[in-house]
FILUMBA-886896 format. One record per atom (N, C-alpha, C): x, z, y; residue number from 1. Coordinates in steps of 0.2 Angstrom, whole numbers. Atoms other than C-alpha are relative to their C-alpha. Last residue first. Example, Ala and Ser with C-alpha at 12.3 -4.5 7.8 and 13.67 -1.06 7.14 Angstrom:
2
       x       z       y   seq
      -4      -1      -6     2
      68      36      -5     2
      -4       3       5     2
       4       0      -6     1
      62      39     -22     1
       4       0       6     1
# end
This chain:
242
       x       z       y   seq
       4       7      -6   242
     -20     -98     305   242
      -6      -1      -3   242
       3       1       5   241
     -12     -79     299   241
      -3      -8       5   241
      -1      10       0   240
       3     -77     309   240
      -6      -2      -2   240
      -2       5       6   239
       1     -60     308   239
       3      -4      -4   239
      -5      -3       1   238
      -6     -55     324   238
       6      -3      -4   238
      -6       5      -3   237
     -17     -67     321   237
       7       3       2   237
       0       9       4   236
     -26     -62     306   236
       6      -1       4   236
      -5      -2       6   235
     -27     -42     315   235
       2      -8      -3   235
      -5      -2      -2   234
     -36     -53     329   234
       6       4      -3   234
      -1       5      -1   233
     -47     -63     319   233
       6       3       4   233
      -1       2       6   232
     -54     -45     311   232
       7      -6       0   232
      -3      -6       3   231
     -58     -39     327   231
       6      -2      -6   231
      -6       1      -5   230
     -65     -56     333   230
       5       5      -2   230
      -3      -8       6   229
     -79     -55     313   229
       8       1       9   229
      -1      -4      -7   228
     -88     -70     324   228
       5       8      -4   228
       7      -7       0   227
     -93     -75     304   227
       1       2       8   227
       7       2       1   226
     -82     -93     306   226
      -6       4       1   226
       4       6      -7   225
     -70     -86     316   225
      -5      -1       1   225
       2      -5      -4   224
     -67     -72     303   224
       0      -3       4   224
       4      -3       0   223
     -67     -84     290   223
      -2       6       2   223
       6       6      -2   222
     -56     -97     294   222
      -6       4       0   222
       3       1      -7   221
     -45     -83     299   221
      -5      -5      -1   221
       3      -6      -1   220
     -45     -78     278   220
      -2       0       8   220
      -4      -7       1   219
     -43     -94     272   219
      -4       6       4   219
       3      -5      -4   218
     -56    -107     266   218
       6       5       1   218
      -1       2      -4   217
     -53    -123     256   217
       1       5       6   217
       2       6      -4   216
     -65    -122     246   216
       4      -3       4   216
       0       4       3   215
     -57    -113     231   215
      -3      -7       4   215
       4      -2       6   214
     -50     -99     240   214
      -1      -9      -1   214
       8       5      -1   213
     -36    -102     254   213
      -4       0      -7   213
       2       0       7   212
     -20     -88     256   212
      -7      -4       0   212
       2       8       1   211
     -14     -89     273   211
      -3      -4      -6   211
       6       2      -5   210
     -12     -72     277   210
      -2      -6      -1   210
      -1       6      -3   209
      -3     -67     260   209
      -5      -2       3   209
       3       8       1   208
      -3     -51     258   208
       0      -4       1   208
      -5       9       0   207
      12     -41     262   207
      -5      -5      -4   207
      -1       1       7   206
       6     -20     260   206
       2      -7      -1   206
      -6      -4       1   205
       4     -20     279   205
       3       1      -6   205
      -6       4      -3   204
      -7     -36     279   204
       6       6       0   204
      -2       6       2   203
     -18     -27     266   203
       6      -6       3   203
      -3      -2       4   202
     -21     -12     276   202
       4      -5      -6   202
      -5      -4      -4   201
     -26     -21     291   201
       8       3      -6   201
      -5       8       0   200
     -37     -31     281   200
       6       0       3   200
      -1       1       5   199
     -46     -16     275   199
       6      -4      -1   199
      -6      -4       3   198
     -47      -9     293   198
       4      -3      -7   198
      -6      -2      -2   197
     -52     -23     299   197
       6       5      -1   197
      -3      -8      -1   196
     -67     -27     290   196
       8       1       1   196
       0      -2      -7   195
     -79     -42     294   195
       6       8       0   195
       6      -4      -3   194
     -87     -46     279   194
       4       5       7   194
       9       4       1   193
     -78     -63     278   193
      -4       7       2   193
       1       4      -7   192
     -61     -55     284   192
      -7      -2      -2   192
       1      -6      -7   191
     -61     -41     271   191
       0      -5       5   191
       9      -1       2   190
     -67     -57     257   190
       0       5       6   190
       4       5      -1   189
     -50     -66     262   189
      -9       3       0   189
      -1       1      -7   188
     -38     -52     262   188
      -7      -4       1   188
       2      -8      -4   187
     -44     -45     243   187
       0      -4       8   187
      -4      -7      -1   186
     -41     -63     239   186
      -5       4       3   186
       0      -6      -9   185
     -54     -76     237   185
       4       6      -2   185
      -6       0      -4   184
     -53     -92     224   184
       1       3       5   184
      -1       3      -4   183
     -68     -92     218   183
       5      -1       4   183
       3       6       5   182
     -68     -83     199   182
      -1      -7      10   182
       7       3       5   181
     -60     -71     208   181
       1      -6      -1   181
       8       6      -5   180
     -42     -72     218   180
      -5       3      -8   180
       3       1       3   179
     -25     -59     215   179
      -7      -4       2   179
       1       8       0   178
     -16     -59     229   178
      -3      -3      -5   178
       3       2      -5   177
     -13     -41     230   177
      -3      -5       3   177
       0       7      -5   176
     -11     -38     213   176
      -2      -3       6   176
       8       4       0   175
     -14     -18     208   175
       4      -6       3   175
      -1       9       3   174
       3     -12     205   174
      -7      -4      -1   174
       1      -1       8   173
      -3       9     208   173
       1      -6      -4   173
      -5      -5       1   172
       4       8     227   172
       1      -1      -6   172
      -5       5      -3   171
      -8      -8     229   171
       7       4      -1   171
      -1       6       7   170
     -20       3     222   170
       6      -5      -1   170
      -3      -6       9   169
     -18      18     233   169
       1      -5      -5   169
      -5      -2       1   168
     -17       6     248   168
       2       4      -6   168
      -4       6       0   167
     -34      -2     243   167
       7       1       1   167
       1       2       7   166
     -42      14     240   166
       5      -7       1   166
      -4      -4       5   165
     -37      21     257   165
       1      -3      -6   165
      -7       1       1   164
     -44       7     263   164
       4       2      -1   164
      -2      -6       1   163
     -61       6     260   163
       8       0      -3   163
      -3      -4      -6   162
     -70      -8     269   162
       2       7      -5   162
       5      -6      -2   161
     -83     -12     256   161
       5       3       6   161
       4       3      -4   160
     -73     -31     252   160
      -5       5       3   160
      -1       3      -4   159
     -58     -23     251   159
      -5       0       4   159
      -3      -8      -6   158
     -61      -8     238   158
      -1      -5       7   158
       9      -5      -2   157
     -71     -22     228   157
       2       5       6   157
       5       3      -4   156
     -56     -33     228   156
      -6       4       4   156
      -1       1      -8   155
     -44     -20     224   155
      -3      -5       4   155
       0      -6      -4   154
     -52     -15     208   154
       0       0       9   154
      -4      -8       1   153
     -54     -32     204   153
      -3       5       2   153
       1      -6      -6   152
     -68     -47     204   152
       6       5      -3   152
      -7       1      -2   151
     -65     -62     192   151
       2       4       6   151
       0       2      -7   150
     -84     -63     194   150
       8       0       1   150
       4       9       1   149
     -87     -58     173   149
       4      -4       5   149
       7      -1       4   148
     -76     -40     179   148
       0      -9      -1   148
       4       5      -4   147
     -57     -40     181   147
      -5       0      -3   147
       6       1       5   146
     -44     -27     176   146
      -3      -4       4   146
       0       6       2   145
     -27     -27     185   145
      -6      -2      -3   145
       4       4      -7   144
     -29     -10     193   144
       0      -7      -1   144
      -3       8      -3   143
     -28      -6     174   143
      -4      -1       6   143
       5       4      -2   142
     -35      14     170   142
       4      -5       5   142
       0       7       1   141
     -21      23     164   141
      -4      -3       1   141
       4       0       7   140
     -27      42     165   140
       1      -8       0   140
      -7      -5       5   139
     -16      44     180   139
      -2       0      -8   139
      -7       2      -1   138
     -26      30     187   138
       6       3      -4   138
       0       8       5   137
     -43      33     182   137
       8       0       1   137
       3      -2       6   136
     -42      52     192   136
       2      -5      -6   136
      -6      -4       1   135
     -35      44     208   135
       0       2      -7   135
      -5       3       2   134
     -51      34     208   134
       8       0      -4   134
       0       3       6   133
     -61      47     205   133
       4      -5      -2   133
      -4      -5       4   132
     -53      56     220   132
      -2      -4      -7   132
      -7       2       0   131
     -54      37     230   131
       2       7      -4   131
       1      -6       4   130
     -74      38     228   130
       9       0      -1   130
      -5      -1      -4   129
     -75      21     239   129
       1       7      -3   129
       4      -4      -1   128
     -89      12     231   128
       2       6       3   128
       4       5      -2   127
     -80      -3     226   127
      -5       7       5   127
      -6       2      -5   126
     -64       9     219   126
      -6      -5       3   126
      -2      -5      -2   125
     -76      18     209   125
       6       0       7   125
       3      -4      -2   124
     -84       6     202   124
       1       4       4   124
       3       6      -3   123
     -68      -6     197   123
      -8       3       4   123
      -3      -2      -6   122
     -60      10     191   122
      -3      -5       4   122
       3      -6      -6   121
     -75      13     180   121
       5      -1       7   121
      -4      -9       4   120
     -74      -2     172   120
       2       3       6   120
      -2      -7      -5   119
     -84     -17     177   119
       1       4      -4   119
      -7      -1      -1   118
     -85     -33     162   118
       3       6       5   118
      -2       2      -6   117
    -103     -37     166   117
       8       1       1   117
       4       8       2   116
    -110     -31     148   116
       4      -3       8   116
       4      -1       1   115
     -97     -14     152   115
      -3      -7      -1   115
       6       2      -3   114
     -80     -11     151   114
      -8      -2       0   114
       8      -1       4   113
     -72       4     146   113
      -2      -8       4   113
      -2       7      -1   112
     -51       5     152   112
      -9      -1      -1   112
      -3      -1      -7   111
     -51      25     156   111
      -3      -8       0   111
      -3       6      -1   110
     -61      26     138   110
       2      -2       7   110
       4       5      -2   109
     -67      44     138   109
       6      -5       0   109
      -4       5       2   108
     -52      56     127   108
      -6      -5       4   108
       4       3       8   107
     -63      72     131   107
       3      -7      -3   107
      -5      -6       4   106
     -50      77     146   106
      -1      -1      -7   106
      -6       1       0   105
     -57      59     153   105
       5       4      -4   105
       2       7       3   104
     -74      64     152   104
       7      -2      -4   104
       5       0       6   103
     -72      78     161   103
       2      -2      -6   103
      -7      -4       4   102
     -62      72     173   102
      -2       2      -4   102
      -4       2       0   101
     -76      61     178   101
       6       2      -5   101
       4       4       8   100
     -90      73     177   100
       8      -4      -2   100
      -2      -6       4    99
     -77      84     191    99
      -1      -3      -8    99
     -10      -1      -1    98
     -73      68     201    98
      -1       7      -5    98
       0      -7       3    97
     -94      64     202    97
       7      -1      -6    97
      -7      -4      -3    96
     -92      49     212    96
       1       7      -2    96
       4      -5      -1    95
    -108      40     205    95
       5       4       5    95
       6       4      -3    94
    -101      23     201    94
      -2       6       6    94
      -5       4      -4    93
     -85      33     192    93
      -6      -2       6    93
      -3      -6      -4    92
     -98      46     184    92
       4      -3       6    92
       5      -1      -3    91
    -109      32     177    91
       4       6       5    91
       2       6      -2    90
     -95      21     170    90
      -4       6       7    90
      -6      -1      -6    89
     -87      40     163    89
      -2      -5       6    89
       1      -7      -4    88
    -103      42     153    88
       3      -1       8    88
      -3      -7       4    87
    -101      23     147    87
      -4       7       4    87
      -2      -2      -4    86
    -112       6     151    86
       2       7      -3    86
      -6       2       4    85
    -114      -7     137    85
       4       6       7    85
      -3       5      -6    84
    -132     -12     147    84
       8       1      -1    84
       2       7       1    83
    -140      -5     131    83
       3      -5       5    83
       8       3       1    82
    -131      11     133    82
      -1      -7      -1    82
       2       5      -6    81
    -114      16     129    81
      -7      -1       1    81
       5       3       5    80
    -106      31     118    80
      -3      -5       8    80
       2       7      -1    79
     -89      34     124    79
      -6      -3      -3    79
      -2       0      -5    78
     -91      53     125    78
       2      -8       4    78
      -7       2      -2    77
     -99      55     112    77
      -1      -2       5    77
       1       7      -5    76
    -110      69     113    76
       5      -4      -1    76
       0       4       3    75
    -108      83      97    75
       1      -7       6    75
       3       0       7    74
    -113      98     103    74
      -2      -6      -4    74
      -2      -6       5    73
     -98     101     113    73
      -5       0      -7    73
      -5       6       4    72
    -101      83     122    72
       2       7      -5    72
       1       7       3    71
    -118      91     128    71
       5      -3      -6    71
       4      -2       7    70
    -112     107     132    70
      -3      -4      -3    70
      -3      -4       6    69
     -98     101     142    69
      -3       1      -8    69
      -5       4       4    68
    -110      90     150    68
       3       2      -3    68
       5       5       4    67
    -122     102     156    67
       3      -5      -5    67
       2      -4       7    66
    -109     114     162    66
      -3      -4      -4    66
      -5       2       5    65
    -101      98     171    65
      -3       4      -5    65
       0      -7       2    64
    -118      94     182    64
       8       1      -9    64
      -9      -4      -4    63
    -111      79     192    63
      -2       6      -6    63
       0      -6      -3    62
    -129      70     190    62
       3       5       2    62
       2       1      -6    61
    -126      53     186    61
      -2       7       3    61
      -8       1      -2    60
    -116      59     172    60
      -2       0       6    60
      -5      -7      -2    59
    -133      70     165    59
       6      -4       4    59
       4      -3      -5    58
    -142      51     165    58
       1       8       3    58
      -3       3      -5    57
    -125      44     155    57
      -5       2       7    57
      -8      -2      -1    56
    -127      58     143    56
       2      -3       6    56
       0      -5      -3    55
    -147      55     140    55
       7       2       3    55
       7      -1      -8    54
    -148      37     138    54
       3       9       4    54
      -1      -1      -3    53
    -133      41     125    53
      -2      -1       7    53
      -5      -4      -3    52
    -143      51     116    52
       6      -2       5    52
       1      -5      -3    51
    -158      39     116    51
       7       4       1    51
       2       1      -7    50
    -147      28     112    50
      -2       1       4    50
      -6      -3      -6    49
    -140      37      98    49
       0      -4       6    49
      -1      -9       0    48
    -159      40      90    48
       6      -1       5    48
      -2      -2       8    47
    -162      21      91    47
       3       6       3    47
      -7      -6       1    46
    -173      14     102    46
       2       4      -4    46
       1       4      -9    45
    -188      -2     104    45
       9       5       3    45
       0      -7      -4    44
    -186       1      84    44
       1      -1       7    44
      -6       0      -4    43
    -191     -17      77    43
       0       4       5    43
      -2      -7      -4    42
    -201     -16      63    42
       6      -2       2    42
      -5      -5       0    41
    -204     -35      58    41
      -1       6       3    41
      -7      -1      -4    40
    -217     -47      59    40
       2       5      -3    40
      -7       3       0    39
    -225     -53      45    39
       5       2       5    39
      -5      -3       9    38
    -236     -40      38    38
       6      -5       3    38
      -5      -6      -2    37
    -244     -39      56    37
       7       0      -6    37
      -5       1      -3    36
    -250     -57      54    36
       6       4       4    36
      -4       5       2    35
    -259     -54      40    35
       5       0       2    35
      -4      -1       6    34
    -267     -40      45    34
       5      -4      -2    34
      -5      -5      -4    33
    -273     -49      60    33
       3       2      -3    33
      -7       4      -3    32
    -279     -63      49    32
       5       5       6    32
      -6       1       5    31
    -289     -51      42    31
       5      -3      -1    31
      -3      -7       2    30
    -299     -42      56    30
       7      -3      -4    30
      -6       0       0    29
    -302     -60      63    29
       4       5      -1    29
       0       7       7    28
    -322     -59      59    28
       8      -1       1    28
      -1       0      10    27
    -319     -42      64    27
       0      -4      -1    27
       8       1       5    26
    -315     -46      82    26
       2       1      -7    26
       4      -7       2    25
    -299     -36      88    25
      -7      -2      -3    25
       4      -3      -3    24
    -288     -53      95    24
      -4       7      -5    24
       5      -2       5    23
    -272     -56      92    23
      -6       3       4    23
       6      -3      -6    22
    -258     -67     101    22
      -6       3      -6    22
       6      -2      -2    21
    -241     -69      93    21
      -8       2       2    21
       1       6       5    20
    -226     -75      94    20
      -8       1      -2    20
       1      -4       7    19
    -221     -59     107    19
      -5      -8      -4    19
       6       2       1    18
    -216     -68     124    18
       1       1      -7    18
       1       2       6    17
    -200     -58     127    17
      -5      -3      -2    17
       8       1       0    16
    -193     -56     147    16
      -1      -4      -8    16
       1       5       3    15
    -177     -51     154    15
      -7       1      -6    15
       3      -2       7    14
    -178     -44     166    14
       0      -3      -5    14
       7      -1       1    13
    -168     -51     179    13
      -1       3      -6    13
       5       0       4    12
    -152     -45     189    12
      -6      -3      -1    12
       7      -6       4    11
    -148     -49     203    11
       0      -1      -5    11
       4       1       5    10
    -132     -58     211    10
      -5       6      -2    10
       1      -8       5     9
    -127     -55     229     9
      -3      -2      -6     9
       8      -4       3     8
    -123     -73     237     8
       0       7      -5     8
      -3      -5       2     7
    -107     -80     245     7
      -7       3       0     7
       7      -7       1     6
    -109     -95     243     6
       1       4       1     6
       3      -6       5     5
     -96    -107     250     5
      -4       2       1     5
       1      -6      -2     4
     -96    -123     261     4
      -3       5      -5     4
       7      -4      -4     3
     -91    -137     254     3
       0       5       1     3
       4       2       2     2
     -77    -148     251     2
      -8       1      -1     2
       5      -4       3     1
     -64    -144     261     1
      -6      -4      -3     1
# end
């Protein structure tokens, strides 16, 4: 082993424009103000289908279908995205609104959609344990093989939230069960790290491999020992898992 893994939440930041600029409002510098408005540019902060589809993806978050219908009836696209590259369906999948969802889907929405981060709706939706959306994505082709930035699946996400239905449905539907992120962690390995038995359970019944090691060195009992996770270390052992 080489070092002891991160396992850290990433955040967003703002991202932040220092304008080239400084002006002050005295007259004696009235002119050179002038001046230095002529050079910069119009740059519109939002564009008409931004706004619209601001609006479409803040209805999705809401489940309301009449509203929707009527939207995408009077033109809505249905894949239009916002600034962060997120769809309708992104926000209905995250959201668990299974009627928005189908919706969306009936409208030809993009099952596969990813967004600035690579997550697609079934990656959302299977992270966040919404297993009729799920279900939804699936018959609509949506790839349990898809992978965000993080080298994250559908079935990872489901694991690492403890949602085990979803991880059976996926694993039914040729999701990879041994597939690893960008660090070398199985679905199995990430459900022993945060402690979840049932996930891990479901996974060993489906032919994970208990012994699978991430990029440090690390398998799945190494890390339910390590976290106290005994529950977790017990389904492992069962197993054989070492």
């Amino acid at each position: 082993m080489n070092q002891d893994p991160q396992f850290a939440i990433a955040t967003a930041r703002p991202h932040q424009v220092n304008h080239p600029h400084q002006f002050t409002t005295r007259p004696a510098r009235l002119g050179a103000l002038i001046a230095a408005l002529l050079l910069v540019p119009l740059i519109p902060l939002r564009t008409y289908g931004q706004d619209a589809a601001s609006e479409l993806l803040e209805a999705a978050k809401k489940g309301d279908v009449d509203v929707l219908r009527s939207m995408l009836n009077k033109g809505g696209n249905v894949n239009a995205k916002n600034a962060q590259g997120r769809t309708p369906l992104m926000e209905a999948a995250y959201w668990g609104r299974v009627d928005a969802a189908k919706l969306f889907l009936e409208k030809g929405a993009d099952a596969n959609a990813k967004d600035q981060e690579d997550h697609t709706p079934l990656i959302e939706a299977a992270g966040n344990g919404h297993i009729q959306v799920v279900q939804a994505l699936l018959e609509k082709g949506a790839d349990p093989k898809a992978k965000n930035k993080e080298g994250s699946t559908a079935l990872i996400e489901a694991a690492s939230n403890n949602r085990a239905e979803i991880v059976k449905l996926l694993i039914d539907k040729h999701a990879t069960i041994d597939d690893k992120d960008k660090e070398g962690r199985t679905a199995l390995i990430l459900a022993a790290y945060w402690g979840h038995a049932d996930a891990a359970q479901a996974l060993i019944d489906k032919g994970a491999n208990v012994n699978a090691r991430d990029k440090y060195g690390y398998s799945a009992m190494m890390y339910a020992k390590r976290e106290n996770h005994a529950n977790v270390a017990e389904v492992l052992g069962k197993a054989g898992a070492k």
